[in-house]
N, C-alpha and C positions, 0 to 999 in steps of 0.2 A: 174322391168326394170333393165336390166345392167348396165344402164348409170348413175345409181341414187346414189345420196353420201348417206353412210349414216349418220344419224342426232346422230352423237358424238360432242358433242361440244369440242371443244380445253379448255383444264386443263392445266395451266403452271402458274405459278407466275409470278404475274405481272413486269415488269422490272421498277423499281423507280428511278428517276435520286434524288441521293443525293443533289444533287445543289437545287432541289424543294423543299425538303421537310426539310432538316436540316440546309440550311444557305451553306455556301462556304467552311467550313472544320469543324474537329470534334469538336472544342473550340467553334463553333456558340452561345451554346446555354451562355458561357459567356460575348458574345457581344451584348446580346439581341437581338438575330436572331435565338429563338426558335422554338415550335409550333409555328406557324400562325396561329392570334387570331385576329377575330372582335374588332373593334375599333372605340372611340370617340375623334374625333378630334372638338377640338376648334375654331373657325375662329380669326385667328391673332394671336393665343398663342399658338405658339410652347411648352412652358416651361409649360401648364397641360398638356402634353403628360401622359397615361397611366406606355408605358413600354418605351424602347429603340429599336429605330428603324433602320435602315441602313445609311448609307450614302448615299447622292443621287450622287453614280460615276461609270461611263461606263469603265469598265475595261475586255481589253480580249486581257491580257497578258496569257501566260500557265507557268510564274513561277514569282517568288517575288525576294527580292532582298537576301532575307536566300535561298530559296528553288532552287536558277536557279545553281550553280553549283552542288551541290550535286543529282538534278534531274537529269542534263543533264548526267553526270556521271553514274548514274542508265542506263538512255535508253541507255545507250552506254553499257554497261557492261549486260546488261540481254541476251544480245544476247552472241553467242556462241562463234562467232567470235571474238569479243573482247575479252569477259571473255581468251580465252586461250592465247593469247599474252600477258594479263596482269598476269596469273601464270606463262608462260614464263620467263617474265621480271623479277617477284619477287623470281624465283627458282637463280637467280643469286646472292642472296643474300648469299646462302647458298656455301660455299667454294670447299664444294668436288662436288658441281652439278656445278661451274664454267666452261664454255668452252674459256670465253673472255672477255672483257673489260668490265662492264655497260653497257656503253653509244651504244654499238653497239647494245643492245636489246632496252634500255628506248629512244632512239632519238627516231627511228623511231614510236613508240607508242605514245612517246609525239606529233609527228608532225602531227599523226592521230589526238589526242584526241583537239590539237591548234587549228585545221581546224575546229572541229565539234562545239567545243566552241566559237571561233570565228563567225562564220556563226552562230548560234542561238543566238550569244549577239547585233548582229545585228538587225535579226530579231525582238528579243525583243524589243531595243533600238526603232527601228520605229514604232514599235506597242506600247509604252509608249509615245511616241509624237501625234501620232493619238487620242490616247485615254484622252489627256492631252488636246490637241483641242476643241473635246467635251464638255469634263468638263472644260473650262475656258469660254465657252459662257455666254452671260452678260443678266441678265435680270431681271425688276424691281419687286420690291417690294414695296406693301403697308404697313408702319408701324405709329405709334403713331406720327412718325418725320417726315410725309410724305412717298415721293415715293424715296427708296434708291435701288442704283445698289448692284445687288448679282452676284456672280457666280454658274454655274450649279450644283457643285458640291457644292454649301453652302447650298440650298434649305433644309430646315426641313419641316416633317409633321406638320401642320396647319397653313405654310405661305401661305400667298393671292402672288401671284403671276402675275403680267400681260404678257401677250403673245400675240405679234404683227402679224399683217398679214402677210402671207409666211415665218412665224417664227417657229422655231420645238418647241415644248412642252415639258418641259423639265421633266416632272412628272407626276405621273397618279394626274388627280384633279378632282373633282367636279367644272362644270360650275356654276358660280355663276353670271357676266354681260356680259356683249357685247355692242359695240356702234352701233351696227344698228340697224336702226328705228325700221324695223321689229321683233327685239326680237330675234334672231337667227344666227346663225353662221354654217358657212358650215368648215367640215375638208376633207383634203386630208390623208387617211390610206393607203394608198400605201404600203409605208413602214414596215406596222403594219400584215397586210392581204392581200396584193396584192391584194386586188379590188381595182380596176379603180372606182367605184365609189365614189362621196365625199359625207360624211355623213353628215344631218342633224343633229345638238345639240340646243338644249334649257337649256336657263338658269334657275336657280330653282325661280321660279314665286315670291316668295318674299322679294329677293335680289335684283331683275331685277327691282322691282318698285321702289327701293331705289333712292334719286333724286341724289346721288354721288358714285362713286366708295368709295371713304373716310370713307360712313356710315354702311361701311360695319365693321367698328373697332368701332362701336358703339352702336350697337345692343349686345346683350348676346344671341350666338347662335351656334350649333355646329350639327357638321353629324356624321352623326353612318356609320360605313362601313360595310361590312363581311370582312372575311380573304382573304388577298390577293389569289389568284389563277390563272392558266392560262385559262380562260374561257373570250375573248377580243369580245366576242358579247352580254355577259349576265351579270348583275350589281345590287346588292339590295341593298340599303339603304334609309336612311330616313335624311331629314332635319328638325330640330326643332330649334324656336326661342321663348327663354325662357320668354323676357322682350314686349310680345305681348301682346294685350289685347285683345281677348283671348290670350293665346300660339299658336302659328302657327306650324304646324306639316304638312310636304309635301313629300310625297315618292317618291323616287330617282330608276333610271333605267339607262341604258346603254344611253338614249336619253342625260339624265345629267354628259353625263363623258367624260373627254378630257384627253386619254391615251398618256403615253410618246411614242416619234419616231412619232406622227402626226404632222400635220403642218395644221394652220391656215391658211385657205383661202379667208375668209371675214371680216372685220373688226378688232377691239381689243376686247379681251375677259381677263375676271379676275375671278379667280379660285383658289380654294383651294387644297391643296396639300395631297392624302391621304397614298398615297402608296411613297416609294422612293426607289432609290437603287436595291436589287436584290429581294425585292419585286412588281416592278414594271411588268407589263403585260407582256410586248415586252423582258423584262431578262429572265423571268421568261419561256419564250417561246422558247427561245435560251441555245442550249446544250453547254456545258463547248468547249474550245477548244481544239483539242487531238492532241497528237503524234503521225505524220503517218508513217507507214514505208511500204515503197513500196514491192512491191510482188517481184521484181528482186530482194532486198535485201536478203528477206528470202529464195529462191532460193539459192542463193549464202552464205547464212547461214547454208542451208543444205546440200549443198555439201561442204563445209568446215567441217561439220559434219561426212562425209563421209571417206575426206580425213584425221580426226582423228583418225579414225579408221584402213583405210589402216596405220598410222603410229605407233601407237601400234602394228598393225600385225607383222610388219617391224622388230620393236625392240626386240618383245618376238622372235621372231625366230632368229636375231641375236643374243641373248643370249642364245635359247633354243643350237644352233649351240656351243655355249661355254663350254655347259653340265652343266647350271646355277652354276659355279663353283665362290666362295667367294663369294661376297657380291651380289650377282646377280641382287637385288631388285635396289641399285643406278646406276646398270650397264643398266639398263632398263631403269632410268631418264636420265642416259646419254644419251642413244641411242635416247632418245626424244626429246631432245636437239639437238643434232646434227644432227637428219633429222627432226629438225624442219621448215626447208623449204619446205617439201610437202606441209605447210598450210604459204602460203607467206602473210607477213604483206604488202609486197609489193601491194598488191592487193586492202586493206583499200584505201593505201593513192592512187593509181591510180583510182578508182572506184570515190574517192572523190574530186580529182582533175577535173575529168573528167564529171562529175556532175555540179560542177562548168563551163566548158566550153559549154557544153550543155543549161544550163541556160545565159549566155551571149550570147551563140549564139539567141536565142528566142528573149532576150532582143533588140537585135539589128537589128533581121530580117527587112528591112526595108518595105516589103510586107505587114505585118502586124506590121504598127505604133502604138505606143502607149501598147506593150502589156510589162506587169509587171510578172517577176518570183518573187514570195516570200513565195514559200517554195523550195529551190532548194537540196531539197532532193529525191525531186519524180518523175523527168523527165519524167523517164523511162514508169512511170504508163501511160504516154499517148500516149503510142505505143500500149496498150491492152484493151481496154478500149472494154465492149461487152454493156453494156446498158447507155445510155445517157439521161439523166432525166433534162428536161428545166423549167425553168418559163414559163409564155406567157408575158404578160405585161410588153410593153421593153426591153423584149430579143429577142421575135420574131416579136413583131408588135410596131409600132413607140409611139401607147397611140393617135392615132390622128385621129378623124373620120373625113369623108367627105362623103357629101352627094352624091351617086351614080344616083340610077334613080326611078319615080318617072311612078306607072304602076297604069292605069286607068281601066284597062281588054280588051278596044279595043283599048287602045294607053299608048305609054310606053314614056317616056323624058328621055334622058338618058345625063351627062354633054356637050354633045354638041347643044341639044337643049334646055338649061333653059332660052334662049336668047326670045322663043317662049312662055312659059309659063309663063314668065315676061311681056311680050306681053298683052297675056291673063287677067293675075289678074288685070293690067291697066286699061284693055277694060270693067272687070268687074265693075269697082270704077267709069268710066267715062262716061257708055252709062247710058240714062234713065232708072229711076226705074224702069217701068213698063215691063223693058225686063230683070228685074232680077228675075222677080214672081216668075219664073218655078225655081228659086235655094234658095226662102223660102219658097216655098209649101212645103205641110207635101210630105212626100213619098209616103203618101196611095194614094192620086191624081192620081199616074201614069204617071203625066205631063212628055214629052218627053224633056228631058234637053239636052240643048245646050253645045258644048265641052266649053265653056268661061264659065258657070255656073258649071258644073262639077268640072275644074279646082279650080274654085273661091273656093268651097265647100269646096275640098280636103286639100287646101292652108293653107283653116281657118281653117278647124280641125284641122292640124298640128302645128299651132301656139298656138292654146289654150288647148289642151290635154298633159300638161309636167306639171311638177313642177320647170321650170325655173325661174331663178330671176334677174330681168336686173339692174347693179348697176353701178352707176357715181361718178367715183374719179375726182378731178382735173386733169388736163394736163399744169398747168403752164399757162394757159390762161385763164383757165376758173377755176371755185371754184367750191364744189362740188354741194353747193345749187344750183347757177346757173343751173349748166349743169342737175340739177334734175329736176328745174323750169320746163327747156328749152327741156328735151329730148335730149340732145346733143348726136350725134351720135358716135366721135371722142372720146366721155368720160364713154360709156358706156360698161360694161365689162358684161357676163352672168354666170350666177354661176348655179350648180346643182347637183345633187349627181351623175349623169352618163352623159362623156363625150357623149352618144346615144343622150341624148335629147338637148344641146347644139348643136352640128350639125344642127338639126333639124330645131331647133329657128336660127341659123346664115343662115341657106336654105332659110328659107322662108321671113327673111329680103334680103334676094339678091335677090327673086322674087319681093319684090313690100311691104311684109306685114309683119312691123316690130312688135316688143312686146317692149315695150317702158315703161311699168308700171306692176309693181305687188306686193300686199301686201298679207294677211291673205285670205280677203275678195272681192278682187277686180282683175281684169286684165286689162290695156289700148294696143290697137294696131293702129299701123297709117297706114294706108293706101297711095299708092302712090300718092294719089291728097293730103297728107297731112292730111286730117280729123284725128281725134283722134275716136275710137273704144272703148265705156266702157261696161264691160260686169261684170257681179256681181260674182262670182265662193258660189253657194247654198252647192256643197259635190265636196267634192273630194277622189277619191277610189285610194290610192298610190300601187302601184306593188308593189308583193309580188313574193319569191322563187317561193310559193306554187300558186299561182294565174295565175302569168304570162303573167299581163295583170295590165292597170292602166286605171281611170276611173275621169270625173270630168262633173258634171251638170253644164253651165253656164245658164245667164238671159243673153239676149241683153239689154241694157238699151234702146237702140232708138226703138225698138221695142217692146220690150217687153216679149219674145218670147224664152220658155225654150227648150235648145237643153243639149241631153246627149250625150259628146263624149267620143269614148271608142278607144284605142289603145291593140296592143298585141300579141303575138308570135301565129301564124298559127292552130300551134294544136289547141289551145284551143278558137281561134277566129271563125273556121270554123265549129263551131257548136254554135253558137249566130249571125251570120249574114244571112241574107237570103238566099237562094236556088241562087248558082249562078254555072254556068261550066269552067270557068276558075281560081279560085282560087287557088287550088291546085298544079293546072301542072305550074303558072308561079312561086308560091312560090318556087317550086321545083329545075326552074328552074335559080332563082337568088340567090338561097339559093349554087348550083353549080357552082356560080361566086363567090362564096365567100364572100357574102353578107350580113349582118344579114337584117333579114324581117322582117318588122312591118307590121299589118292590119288594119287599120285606118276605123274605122266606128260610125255612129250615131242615134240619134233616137228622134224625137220631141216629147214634151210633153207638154202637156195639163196643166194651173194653178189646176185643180182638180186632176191628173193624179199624178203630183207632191206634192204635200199637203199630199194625201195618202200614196203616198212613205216617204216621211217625217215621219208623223206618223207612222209608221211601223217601218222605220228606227232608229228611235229616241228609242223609246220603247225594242226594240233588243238591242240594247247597252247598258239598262238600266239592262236585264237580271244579273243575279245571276249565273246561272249555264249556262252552254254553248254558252256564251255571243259571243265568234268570230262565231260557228257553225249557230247563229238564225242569227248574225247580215250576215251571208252570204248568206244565204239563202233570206233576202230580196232582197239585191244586186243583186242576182241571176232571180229575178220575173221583173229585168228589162231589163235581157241582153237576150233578147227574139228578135227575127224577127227586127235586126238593120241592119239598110240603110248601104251597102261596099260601101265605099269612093274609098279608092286606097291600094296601097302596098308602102311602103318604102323600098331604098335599102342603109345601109349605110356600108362603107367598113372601117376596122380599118389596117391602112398603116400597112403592113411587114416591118422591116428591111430589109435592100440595100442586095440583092443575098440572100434573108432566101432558099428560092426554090430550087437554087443549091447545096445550101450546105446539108440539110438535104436529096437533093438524093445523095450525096457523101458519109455521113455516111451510107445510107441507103446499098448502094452499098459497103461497106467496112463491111459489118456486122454487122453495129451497130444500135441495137433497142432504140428507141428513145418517150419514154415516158414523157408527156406535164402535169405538176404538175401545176395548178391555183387554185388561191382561187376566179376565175371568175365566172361567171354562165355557166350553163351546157350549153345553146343555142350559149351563147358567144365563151366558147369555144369549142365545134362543129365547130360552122362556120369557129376560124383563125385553127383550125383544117384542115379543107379543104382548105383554101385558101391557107394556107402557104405547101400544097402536104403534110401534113404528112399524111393522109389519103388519100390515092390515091382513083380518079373518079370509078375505078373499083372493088374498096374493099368496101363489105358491113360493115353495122357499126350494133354495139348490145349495144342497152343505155339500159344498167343496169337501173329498174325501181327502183322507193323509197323503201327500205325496214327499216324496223322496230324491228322487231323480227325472231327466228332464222328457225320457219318453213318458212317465207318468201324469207329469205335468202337462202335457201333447196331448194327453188321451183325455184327462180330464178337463183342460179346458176345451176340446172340439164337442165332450159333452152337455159342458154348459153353455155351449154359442146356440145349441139346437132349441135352448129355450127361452121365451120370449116375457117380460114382464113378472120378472121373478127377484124376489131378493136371493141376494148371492150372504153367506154364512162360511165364512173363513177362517183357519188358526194361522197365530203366526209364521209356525215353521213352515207349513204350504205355502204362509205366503212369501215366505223368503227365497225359499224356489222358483215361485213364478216370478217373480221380480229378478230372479239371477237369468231366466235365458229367457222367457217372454214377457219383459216388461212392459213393452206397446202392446199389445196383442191382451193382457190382463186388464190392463187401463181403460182402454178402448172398451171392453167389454162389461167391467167393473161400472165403468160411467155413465153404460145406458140403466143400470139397475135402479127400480125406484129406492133402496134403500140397502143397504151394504152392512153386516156386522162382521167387526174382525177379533176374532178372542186370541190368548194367551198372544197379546204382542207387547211388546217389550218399549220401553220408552225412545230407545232409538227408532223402532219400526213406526211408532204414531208419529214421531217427527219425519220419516221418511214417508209415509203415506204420505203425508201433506205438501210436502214439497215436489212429490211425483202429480197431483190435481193440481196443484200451482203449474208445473211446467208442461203438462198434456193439454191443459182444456184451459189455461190461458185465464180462467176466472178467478173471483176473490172468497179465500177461505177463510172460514172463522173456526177453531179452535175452544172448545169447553172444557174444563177440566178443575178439580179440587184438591189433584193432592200431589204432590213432590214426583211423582212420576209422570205426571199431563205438562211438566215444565217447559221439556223439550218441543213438545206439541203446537203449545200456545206462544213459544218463541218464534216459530216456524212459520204460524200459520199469518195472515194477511192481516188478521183481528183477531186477539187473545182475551177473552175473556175465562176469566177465574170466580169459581164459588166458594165463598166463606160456608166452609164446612165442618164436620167432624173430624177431617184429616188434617186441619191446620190450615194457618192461611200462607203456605209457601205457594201454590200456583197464584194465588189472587193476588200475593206482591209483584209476581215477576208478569201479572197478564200486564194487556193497555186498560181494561175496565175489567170488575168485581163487581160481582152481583151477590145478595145473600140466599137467591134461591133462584132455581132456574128459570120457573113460568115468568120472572122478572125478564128476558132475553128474549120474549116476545114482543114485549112493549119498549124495550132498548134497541130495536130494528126498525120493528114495524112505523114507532111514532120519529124517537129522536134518531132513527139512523134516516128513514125515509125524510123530514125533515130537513136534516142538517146537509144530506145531500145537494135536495131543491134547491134551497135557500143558497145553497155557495154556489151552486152554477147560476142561476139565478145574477148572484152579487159579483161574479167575476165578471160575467157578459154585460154588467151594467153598467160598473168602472170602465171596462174595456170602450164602450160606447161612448160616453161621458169622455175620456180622452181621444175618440177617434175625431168626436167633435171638434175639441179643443184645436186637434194636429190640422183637420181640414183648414178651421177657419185661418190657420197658422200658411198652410199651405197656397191658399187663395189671396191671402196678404202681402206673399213674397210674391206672386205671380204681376201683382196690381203694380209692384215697383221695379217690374222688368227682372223677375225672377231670384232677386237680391237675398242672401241669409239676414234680413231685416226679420227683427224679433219685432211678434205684435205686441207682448209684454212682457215686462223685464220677467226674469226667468223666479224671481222671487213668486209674484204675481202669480203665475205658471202653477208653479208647484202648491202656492198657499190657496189658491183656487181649487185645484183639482184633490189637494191633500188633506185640507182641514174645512173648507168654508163647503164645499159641497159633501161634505163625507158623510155628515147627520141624515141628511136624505136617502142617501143612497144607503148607509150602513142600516137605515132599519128596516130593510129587506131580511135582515136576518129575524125578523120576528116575521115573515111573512107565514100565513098559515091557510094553504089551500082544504084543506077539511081538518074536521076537528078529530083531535087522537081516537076518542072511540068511534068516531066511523073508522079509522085507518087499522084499527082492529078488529070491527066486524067484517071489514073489504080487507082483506090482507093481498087479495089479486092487484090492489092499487100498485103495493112495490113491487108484482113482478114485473110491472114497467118500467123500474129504474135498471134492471136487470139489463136492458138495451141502452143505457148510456144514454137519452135520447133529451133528455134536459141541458145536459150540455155534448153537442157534436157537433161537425165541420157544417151541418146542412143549420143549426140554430147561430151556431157562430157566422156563417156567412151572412145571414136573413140580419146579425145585428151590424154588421158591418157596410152593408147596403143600408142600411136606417141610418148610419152615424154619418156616412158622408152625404145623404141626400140633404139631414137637417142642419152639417155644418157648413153646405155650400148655405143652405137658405137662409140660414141663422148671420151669414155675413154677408 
């Protein structure tokens, strides 16, 4: 076939970030930040530490207090621009290359180099205060003297550490207690991974029985880790306590580990500290921070380049005109000297100044409040921007579900009728039993059910099919026993690993039927006549990537009476529920409201039917070899012919105008690619909902692959299609990136629109860097929370939202926004803008001295081609540097249409997308101008 790649895999050396592998600089390995080596840490003894391990401190400065001047100096001087002013400046030294005073070459150089130091010691200065913030947060310790206050950045490997709820974690550690009843602790990784889910942890089972946090410096015990690395889903170690009778040996997994940058969401928990410093997961996942220099820059470096060249030309043939007679070789450096204004210093300090006003202006727009420049060297980049690479979570959708509508297959609720369905579950709780029969009759019956029993059905499945857990703080009124006694409703909070099934549970308490109880083993719900609901939970089958679908057998206790509910994503529900004609077309069509869809179904069983599933089940898990493969396969003998409930539709809120704005990029040229580490269905649907995916564009979800004929097959199947978003997970995509990186690229870049799920912070920094290096254009970067870090360091222009996740991406972006639809009008006006305007103000300087140098050129000619200066060199410079600068510098307020046309025209900036304001054909057009008016002008 033509169309088919072939199967060369990609050969390249791997790119290794030094920051991973050797420690922070070449001296690591005398800090003892060598290899990274498996370790045994102690509980409560720091001082048997094996080796020497990091500090535990968050630092993303990009210089020290040795390396900031001499660095800054460096990026200033590698460029070309600089470097020649400063051999300028230093040929003044030399007496016969003299044309003038010092100070009339070293001012203006110094007042460049003031500006550029000044503005980065700033920079710095607030990036050592942020980072000082961090590291001075307070938090206790267990030691022999009790519980003593430390700071973040005190923390050693093998302190016990406590960590309060909605507190960040200030160290990778091994979960060791928790104060809730139930044995468990939920975190929020947001920050860590961008999943919106909050993960279940468990404490290590034989710390957790300890009757005190205290007994944990009393026991002789310690954990074995492996080496730090960046792998924040996957965990081996072991826990052993030496002074047991027997010895107790328990093995450790990602269930047991509380990573730095989470945060505690339920209770207090205490934990042992394994990792610190820039071995820590969430460091360890974040690239160094870099020196960016904008694409106008180098532009503007390369034709300064240029005009080096026209100034040599210049010289040699003024001397060649001599007949190189005497010293002809100094008469050359004079002549370079003296038309050293072809390449105006002028230009530096205008371009820098102007920089600076362009960042003020942003700062100040009052359209878009709250938005921060803090790198104000790169304005310009956000007038070209061709690809735009977003978070989801928090930058396009608020992180908030609510429950949508509620489809039965011949009737649908949608929020303005839940007033009627509350009705219903009522009607169910209050008429006589004997008219609920037909809604505990098996299914096989037939019995023709009533909309009030339907309902009722639906209700309860939805309450009892989650992994929710209802939990009662005080309120100042009430304590928390109390309100635990009591069920208090005003004291009860929901916790769970995904905002989806919260919804859910807070839905069906605003119908009538709340969840009021839940431990291990147990569930209670009340009902609106108040009754309490006890139902036993026999299995529970938790959602899986690979499943996509969760699963839980309950027992009624008043009945007695085993039902299996099962919930789940459409695909793979609509072959386990019975033969029905509507499922499909209404998924479809709530799935195009922007809805995610749940399918809610059940199945009664028999005490014999179940016993044997038990045994089965039990038995599979007990397997040796292919223990998840048998134990699904039982699972699977019971997800046969189950009774469809209903459909779920829950909607996760967009950000205020997300819709308008991304058809304004879209319209301005810019492809806009959705980086999450969410799940593929999740983000599909804010896919659709938020129009990145237009109703009329087919979509191509890259299926799982593995290996690399897989990867072969699947992509020859997406090249056959044309005009399609492509929908990706990480680990497929880490495969096509391992042997067809060009060939994915290539393909990926014609897509109007790209979503990549479950990718990991290294992956969204490597996307970006592979659009950097294929297609040559300039990327911007969005993101809000501790995991988009890596991203927005990476990409050409980093912008950060002041979010709900904290503002660590918005410190480490160049600009902050408080809300995304702001990032329309930060492109379209002041990128498009500050672009114009500095090509604009280069080519005008540039002109302004090409005059000066003619008339300079035509003066030496009139005396027989002599390095005769037309004015002293003072003159020169305070002419072109200060006396003309007012005129020319207020170009930077030049404004060719007003910001709301350049908002309803957003096609305006796809024309800066061609560089075409400043290139060789408008640079040459000013250079033919400069010397026709400074021949005339003299």
């Amino acid at each position: 076939m033509t169309d088919n790649i072939p199967l060369q895999p990609v050969r390249r050396p791997k790119r290794q970030d030094s920051k991973h592998r050797n420690g922070c600089c070449p001296w690591s390995r005398c800090c003892g930040m060598g290899d990274f080596r498996p370790r045994t840490v102690w509980l409560g003894h720091p001082e048997k530490r094996e080796q020497r391990y990091p500090r535990n401190v968050i630092n993303n400065q990009k210089y020290n207090f040795f390396t900031f001047l001499p660095m800054v100096l460096f990026n200033q001087f590698k460029y070309f621009f600089n470097l020649y002013f400063l051999l300028l400046a230093c040929s003044q030294f030399i007496n016969e290359l003299r044309l003038g005073a010092l100070y009339t070459y070293w001012v203006p150089l110094g007042l460049v180099l003031a500006i550029t130091i000044m503005r980065e010691a700033v920079e710095e200065i607030r990036c050592y205060i942020r980072d000082k913030e961090i590291n001075s947060q307070i938090y206790s310790k267990l030691s022999t003297r009790g519980t003593a206050k430390v700071k973040s950045s005190g923390i050693q490997v093998g302190d016990l550490i406590i960590v309060e709820k909605n507190q960040r974690v200030p160290a990778d550690m091994i979960f060791l207690r928790t104060s809730e009843r139930n044995g468990s602790c939920f975190l929020r990784t947001d920050q860590l991974d961008g999943e919106t889910d909050w993960k279940l942890r468990l404490p290590v089972a034989c710390t957790q029985r300890l009757p005190t946090a205290a007994d944990l410096l009393q026991i002789r015990s310690y954990v074995y880790a492996e080496e730090p690395n960046i792998d924040i889903h996957n965990f081996t170690g072991t826990f052993t306590r030496e002074d047991g009778d027997p010895p107790v040996n328990e093995s450790l997994s990602i269930e047991n580990t509380l990573w730095a940058s989470t945060v505690v969401a339920s209770g207090t928990v205490v934990g042992v500290v394994i990792y610190t410093g820039k071995e820590l997961r969430s460091v360890m996942n974040t690239s160094n921070p870099r020196h960016k220099v904008g694409l106008f820059d180098l532009e503007v470096n390369c034709l300064t380049k240029i005009l080096f060249g026209a100034l040599m030309m210049v010289s040699l043939v003024m001397v060649a005109l001599q007949h190189f007679t005497g010293r002809w070789y100094l008469q050359i450096v004079r002549f370079l000297l003296l038309l050293s204004n072809i390449v105006p210093i002028s230009l530096r300090v205008n371009l820098d100044m102007g920089k600076m006003v362009f960042s003020w202006m942003i700062k100040n727009d009052s359209k878009i409040p709250g938005t921060m420049v803090r790198s104000s060297t790169i304005p310009e980049q956000l007038g070209r921007i061709s690809y735009l690479l977003t978070d989801k979570t928090g930058t396009l959708t608020q992180n908030e579900m609510v429950f949508r509508r509620l489809h039965l297959g011949t009737v649908a609720y949608g929020m303005d009728s839940m007033d009627e369905v509350q009705s219903l579950v009522f009607n169910a709780y209050t008429q006589p039993a004997h008219d609920l029969s037909a809604s505990r009759a098996p299914a096989a019956t037939k019995v023709r059910k009533t909309i009030i029993s339907r309902v009722h059905e639906a209700v309860k499945a939805i309450a009892l099919v989650h992994n929710v857990t209802p939990v009662y703080e005080a309120n100042g009124v009430t304590d928390q026993a109390e309100a635990e006694q009591h069920y208090e409703d005003t004291c009860r909070v929901y916790q769970a690993s995904s905002p989806d099934e919260v919804s859910l549970v807070q839905w069906t308490e605003s119908v009538g039927l709340t969840l009021v109880g839940r431990d291990h083993s147990s569930m209670q719900l009340r009902t609106p006549t108040g009754q309490i609901l006890n139902f036993t939970i026999l299995q529970i089958f938790p959602f899986t990537y690979e499943s996509k679908r969760m699963g839980v057998i309950v027992r009624d206790e008043s009945t007695g009476e085993i039902t299996f509910y099962m919930k789940g994503a459409d695909v793979v529900m609509a072959g386990i529920v019975q033969y029905n004609d509507w499922l499909e077309e209404e998924c479809g069509n709530m799935a195009r409201e922007g809805l995610r869809v749940l399918v809610v179904s059940k199945k009664s069983l028999t005490e014999e039917q179940y016993q044997d599933f038990e045994a089965r089940y039990v038995q599979a898990k007990l397997s040796v070899h292919d223990r998840s493969l048998k134990v699904a396969t039982v699972i699977e003998s019971l997800e046969m012919e189950m009774e469809l409930l209903c459909l779920t539709g829950v909607e996760d809120q967009l950000q205020t105008d997300v819709r308008p704005t991304l058809e304004i990029l879209r319209n301005a040229g810019i492809k806009v690619w959705m980086l999450t580490g969410d799940k593929l269905e999740t983000a599909t649907c804010t896919a659709k909902n938020a129009h990145l995916i237009t109703r009329n564009q087919d979509i191509h979800i890259f299926r799982p692959v593995t290996t690399r004929g897989e990867a072969h097959l699947e992509l020859n199947s997406f090249r056959r299609k044309h005009d399609c978003a492509l929908v990706i997970s990480g680990d497929s995509l880490e495969v096509c990136l391992k042997y067809y990186e060009y060939e994915f690229m290539e393909l990926a870049c014609q897509c109007p629109a790209v979503v990549c799920c479950r990718c990991t912070p290294t992956q969204k920094a490597q996307i970006v860097r592979l659009l950097q290096e294929r297609t040559g254009k300039l990327t911007c970067a969005v993101g809000d929370g501790g995991n988009d870090v890596s991203m927005i360091q990476e990409a050409d222009c980093g912008v950060g939202v002041e979010g709900k996740e904290g503002k660590q991406a918005s410190l480490a972006a160049d600009f902050s926004v408080t809300q995304f639809k702001h990032l329309g009008r930060l492109l379209m006006v002041h990128g498009r803008n500050s672009y114009k305007r500095s090509a604009a103000l280069s080519q005008f300087v540039i002109h302004r001295s090409l005059c000066i140098s003619t008339m300079q050129a035509v003066f030496s000619s009139v005396f027989y081609f002599a390095s005769v200066p037309l004015y002293q060199g003072f003159l020169i410079i305070g002419y072109s540097t200060i006396y003309t600068m007012f005129p020319v510098f207020s170009l930077v307020l030049d404004k060719d249409v007003k910001s709301e046309v350049a908002m309803l025209y957003p096609e305006l900036y796809k024309d800066l997308l061609k560089g075409r304001p400043l290139s060789f054909k408008t640079f040459l057009i000013w250079v033919l101008i400069s010397i026709y008016q400074g021949m005339a002008t003299h």
